[in-house]
C-alpha positions in Angstrom: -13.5 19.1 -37.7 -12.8 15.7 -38.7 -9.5 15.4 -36.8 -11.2 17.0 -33.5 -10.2 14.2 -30.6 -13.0 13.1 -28.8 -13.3 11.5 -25.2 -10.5 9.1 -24.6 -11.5 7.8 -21.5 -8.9 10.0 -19.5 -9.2 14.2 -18.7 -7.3 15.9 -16.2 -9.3 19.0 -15.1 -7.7 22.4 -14.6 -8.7 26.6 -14.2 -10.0 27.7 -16.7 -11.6 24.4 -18.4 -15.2 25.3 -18.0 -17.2 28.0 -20.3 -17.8 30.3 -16.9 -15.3 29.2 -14.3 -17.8 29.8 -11.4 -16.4 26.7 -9.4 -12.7 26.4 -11.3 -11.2 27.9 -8.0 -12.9 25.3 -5.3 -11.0 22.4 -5.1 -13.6 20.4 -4.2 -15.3 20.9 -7.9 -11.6 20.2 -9.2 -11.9 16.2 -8.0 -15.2 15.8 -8.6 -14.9 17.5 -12.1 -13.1 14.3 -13.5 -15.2 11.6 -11.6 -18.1 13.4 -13.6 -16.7 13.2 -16.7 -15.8 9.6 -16.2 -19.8 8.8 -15.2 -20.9 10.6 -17.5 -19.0 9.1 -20.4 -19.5 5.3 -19.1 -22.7 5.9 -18.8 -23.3 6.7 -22.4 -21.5 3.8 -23.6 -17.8 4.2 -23.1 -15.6 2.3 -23.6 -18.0 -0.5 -25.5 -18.7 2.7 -28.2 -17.1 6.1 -28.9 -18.5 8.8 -27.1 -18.5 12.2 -29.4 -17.6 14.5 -26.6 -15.1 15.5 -24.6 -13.7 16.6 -21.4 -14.6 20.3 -22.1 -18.0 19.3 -22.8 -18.2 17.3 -20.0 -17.1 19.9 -17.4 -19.4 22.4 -18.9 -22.2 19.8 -18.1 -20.9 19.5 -14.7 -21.2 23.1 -13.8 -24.2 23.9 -15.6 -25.6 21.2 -13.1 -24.1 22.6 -9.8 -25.5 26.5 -11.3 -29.1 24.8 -12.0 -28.9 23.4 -8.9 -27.8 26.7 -6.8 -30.4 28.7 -9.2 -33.4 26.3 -8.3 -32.8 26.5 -4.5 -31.8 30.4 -3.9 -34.7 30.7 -6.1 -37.2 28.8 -3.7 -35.4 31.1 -0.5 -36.3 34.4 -2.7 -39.7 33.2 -3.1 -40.2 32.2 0.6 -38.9 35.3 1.8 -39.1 38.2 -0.5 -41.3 40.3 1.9 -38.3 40.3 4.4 -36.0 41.1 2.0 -37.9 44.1 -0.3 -36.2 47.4 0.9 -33.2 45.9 2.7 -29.6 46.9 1.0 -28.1 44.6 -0.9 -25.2 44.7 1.1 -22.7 41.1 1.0 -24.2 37.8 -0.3 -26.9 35.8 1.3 -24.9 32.4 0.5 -24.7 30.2 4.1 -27.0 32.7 6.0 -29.8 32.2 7.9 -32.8 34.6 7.0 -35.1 35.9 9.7 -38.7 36.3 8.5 -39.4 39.9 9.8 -43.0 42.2 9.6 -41.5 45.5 7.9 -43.1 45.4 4.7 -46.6 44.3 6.4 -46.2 47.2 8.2 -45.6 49.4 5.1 -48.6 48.1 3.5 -51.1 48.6 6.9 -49.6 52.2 6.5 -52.0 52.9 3.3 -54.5 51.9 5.3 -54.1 53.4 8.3 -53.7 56.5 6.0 -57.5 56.0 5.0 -58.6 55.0 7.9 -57.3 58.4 9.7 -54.8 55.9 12.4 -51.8 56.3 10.8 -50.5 56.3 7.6 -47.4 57.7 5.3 -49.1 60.7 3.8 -49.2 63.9 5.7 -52.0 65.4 6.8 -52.6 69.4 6.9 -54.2 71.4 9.1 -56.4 74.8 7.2 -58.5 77.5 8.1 -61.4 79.1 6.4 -62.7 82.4 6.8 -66.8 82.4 7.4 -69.0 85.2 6.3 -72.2 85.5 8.0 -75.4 84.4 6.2 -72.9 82.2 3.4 -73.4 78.9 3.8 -71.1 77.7 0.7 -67.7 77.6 0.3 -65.5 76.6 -2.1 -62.4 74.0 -0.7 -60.7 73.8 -4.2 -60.8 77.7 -4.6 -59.0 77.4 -1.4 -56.8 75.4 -2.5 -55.5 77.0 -5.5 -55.6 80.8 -3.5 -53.2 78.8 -1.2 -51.0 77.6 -4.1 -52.0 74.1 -3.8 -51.1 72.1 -7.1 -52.9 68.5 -7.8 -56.0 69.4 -5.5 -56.6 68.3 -2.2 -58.5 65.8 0.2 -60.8 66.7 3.3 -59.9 64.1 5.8 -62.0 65.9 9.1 -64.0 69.5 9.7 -64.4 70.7 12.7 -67.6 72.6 12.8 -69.4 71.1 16.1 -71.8 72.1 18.4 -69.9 73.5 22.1 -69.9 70.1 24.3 -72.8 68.9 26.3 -70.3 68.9 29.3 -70.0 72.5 29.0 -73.6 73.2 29.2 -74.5 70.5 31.7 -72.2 71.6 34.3 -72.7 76.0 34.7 -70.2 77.1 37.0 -72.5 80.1 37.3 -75.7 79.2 36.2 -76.2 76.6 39.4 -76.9 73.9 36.8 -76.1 70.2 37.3 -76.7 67.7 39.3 -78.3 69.9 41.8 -76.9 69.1 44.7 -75.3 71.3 46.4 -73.9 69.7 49.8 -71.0 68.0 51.5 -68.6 70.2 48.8 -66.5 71.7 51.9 -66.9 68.5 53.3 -65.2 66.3 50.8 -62.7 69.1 49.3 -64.2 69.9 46.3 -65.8 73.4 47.7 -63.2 75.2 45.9 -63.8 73.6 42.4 -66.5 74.9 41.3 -69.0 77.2 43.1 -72.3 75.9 41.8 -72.1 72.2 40.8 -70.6 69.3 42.4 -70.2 65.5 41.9 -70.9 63.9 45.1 -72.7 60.8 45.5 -74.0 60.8 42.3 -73.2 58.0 39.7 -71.2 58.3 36.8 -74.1 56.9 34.5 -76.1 60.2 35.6 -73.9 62.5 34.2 -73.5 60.0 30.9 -77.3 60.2 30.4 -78.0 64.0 31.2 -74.9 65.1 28.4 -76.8 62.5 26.1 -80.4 64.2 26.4 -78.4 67.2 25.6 -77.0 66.1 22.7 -80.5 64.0 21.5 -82.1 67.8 22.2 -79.9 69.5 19.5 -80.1 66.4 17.1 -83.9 66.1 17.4 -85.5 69.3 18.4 -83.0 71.7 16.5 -81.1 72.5 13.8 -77.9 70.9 15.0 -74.1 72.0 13.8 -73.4 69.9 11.2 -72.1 70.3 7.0 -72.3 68.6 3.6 -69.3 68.0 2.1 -69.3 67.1 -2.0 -67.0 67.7 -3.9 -65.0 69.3 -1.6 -68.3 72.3 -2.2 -68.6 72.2 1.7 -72.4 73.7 2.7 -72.4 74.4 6.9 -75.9 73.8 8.6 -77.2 76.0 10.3 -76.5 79.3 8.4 -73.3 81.3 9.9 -74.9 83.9 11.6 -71.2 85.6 12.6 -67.8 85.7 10.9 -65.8 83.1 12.2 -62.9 81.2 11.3 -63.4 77.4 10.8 -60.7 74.9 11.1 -60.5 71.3 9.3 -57.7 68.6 7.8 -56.5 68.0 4.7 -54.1 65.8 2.0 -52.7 66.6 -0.4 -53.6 64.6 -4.0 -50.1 64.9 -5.0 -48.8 62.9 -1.7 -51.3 60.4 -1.7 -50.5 59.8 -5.7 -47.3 59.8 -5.5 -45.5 56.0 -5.2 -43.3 56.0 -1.7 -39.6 55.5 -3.2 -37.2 54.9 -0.8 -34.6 57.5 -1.5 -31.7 55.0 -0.5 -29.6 53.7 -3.4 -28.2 49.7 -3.0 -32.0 48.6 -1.7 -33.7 45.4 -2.6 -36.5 46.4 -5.1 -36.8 43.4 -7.3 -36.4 39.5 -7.2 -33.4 39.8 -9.0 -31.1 42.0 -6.7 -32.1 40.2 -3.8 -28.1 39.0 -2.8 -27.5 35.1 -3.9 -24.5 34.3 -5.5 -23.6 30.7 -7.1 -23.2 28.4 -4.8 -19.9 26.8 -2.9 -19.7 23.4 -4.2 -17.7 22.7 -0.8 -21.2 23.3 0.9 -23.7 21.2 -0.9 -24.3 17.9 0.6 -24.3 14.6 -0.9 -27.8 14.4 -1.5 -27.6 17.6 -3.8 -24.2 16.4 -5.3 -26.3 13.6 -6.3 -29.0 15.6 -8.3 -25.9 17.0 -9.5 -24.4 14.6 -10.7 -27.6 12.7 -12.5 -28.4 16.4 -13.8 -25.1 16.9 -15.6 -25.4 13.1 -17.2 -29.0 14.4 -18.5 -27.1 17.5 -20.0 -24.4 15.3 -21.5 -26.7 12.8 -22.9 -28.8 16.0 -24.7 -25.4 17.1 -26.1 -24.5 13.7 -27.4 -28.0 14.1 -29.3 -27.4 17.2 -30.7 -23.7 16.1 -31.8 -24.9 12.2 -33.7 -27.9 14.5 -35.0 -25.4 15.8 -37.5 -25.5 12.2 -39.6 -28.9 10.2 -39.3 -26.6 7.3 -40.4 -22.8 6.1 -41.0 -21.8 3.3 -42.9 -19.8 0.6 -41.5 -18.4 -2.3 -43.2 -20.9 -3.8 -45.6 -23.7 -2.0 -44.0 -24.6 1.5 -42.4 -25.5 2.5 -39.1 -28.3 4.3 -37.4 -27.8 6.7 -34.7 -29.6 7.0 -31.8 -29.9 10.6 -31.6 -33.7 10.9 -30.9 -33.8 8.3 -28.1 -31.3 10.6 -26.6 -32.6 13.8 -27.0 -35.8 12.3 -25.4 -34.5 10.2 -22.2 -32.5 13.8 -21.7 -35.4 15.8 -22.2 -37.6 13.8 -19.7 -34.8 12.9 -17.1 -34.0 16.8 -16.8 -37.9 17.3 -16.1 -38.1 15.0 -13.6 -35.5 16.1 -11.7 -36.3 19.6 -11.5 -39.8 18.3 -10.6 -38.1 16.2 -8.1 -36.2 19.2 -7.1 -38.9 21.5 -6.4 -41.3 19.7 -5.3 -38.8 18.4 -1.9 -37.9 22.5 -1.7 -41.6 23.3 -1.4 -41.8 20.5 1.2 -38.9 21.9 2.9 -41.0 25.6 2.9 -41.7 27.4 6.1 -45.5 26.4 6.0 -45.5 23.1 5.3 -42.8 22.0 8.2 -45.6 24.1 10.5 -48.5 22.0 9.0 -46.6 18.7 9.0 -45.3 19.8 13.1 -49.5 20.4 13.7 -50.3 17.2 12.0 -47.3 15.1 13.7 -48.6 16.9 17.6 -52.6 15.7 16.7 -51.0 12.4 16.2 -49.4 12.0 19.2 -52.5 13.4 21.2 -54.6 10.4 19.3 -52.0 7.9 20.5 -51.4 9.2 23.9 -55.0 9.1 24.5 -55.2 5.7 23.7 -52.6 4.8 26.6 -54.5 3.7 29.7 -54.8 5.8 32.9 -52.8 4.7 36.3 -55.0 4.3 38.7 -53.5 6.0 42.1 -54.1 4.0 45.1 -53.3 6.0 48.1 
């Protein structure tokens, strides 16, 4: 270890140099890589004192900067658009590609709600049939059920057990019922429709009202077609009188349970298979080589720490030295969270919302200035 050669103010960077070799192949990493190295290096002293690194550890500090960086920013276009991307395939990278913000997944999640809500939904719904007995008014739905081979129980979504409509009743084809007029049919046309009843020059609010009364009637003054349903233990009001059949809707516990898996294989289901790859170094802009650069330096100076940590002191001529290997660890400690702070907090500026809220702001501006402006006055 003693003979190890460290920085000699000259590297010459080829393939294969750095730990990973994520950028080794993109030439324009290859001429920044020793332009780095020399920064880095003069800024930690060279050539006035040794630095205890070399060009190896300098290029690994150069594209641990450039991944950071790629990591922090993929990162922030994950977050931003992970509801466009959950349940799309994975397919070829997302690198240089503009992302459409899209509704699909707000649409998957209104379909649980429509499902309860009876407009909609991703669960099936069944249609049974129940045999009534005259004079029982019980009935069993999760007997039903398991005589139908149903496993996991199921869910009564509608039963149709109703009164005939007050339409039917109002208008009598042969009972003479109805609005009781009985002219102008042959007239108009309408002498063939119907041989008792007619609609003519009566408003449609009449007929509203008369079904209405019926319906108020049967509510009010009788014991009205209706059930109770607990438990799925349905009870039917009034008392059958006949055998009948009656029809209602049902789910099925095990489909409403069960998690919706998209049987595609290759589909985005988690943060970490959304499609990013490291970045191209040839793509990022001088304002992010720039973080770059000023991130790897903070890396270099924590590994120049780490490395005079070894000795707390070496003796020089008629004295000894003290290294400076906390002051570094702590100016690298602090510089790298200020630039990721830096980093973030210009991404979250850059976010869909607040370009929206900043445009909104910038427009009541204008409208503030422009109504400050005086008015021509038009002389004709």
């Amino acid at each position: 270890m003693a003979n190890t050669s460290i920085w000699n103010g000259t590297s010459n960077f080829t393939a294969g140099q750095t730990p990973f070799g994520f950028y080794d192949s993109d030439s324009s990493f290859a001429v920044d890589a020793d332009k780095v190295a020399k920064f880095c290096a003069t800024r930690l002293g060279y050539p006035l004192m040794d630095v205890e690194l070399q060009s190896g550890s300098l290029y690994a500090c150069f594209e641990e900067a450039v991944t950071t960086y790629g990591n922090e920013v993929f990162q922030y276009k994950i977050r931003e658009n992970y509801l466009s991307f959950e349940g799309a395939p994975t397919g070829s990278s997302l690198n240089n590609k503009i992302v459409e913000p899209n509704i699909n997944r707000f649409v998957q999640i209104a379909k649980n709600y429509g499902t309860e809500a009876g407009v909609g939904g991703n669960v099936t719904k069944y249609s049974g049939s129940l045999a009534i007995t005259g004079s029982q008014q019980n009935y069993d739905l999760d007997q039903w059920a398991t005589d139908k081979g149903i496993e996991g129980g199921i869910e009564v979504r509608r039963i149709f057990y109703e009164a005939p409509p007050a339409i039917q009743r109002y208008f009598d084809p042969y009972a003479g019922t109805g609005t009781g007029t009985h002219s102008l049919m042959d007239q108009f046309g309408f002498g063939n429709m119907s041989p008792g009843v007619n609609f003519m020059l009566m408003p449609a609010s009449y007929d509203i009202l008369k079904t209405q009364a019926i319906e108020f009637n049967d509510q009010i003054r009788k014991s009205t077609f209706t059930f109770e349903l607990v438990n799925n233990r349905l009870k039917l009001f009034p008392v059958p009188a006949v055998d009948g059949v009656l029809i209602f809707e049902y789910m099925k516990l095990s489909d409403k349970s069960a998690l919706n898996f998209d049987t595609n294989t290759g589909n985005i289901t988690t943060v970490s298979e959304v499609p990013y790859n490291n970045p191209e170094y040839a793509h990022i802009n001088s304002v992010g080589r720039q973080w770059i650069y000023a991130f790897a330096l903070a890396l270099a100076k924590e590994m120049l720490g780490y490395v005079r940590g070894k000795y707390q002191t070496v003796p020089v001529p008629g004295s000894e030295a003290t290294l400076n290997q906390a002051d570094l660890l702590t100016d690298a400690r602090a510089e790298k969270t200020e630039l990721l702070t830096n980093l973030r907090s210009m991404l979250l500026e850059a976010s869909r919302g607040a370009q929206m809220e900043a445009q909104a702001q910038e427009s009541d501006f204008l409208r503030a200035t422009l109504a400050q402006v005086p008015m021509t006055i038009y002389v004709g």
